[in-house]
N, C-alpha and C positions, 0 to 999 in steps of 0.2 A: 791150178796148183792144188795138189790132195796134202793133206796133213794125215800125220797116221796117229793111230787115237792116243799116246803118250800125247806128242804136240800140239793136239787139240785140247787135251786134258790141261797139259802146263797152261797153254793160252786160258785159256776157260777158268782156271782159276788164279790168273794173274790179272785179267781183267774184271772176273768179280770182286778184287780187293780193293779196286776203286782208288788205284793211285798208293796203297800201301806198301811196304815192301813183303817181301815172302821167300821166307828160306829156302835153299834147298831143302833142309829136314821136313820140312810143309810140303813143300811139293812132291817129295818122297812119299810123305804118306798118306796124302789126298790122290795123286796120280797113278804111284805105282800100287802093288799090293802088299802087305804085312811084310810078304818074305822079303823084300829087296834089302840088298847089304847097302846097312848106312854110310859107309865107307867107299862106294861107286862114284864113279864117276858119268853116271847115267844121264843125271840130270844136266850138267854143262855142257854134259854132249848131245842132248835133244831141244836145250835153251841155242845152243851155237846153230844145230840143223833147223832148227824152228827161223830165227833169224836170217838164214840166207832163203829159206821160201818166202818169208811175209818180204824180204829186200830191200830196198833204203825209199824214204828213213828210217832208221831203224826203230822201233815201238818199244822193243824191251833196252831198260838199264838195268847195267849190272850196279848194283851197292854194294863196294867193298866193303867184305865182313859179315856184310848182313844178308844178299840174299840178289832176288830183283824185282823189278817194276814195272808197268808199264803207265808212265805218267797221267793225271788226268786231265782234262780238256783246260788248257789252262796255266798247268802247274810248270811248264816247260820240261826241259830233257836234260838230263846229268851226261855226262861225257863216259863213254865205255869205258 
């Protein structure tokens, strides 16, 4: 499986939160660059393509409202 560097980027900063949540506007601006319209739909569509490569179980929860996760060792898992 290749991840392409957005998906590597969102993983890579969803698992250095260590279990916190992380917005899309975060992911936006740590992942993408300055220009990207905050108003896209970039990120739930590279969160949704990220998840069917990594496959079940699935690692990322989404937090309505807030953003997503990827739970820590422990913390168990929120339902999509």
């Amino acid at each position: 499986m290749e991840l392409t560097r957005k998906e590597f980027g969102v993983l890579e900063v969803l698992l250095a939160a260590k279990g916190s949540v992380v917005s899309s506007e975060e992911l936006l601006e740590r992942v993408w660059d300055e220009n990207a319209d905050p108003f896209t739909t970039t990120v739930r569509v590279t969160v949704m393509t990220l998840r069917k490569k990594l496959g079940e179980p699935g690692i990322i929860d989404t937090v309505v409202g807030s953003g997503y996760r990827v739970p820590s060792a422990g913390s168990g898992s929120a339902e999509d």
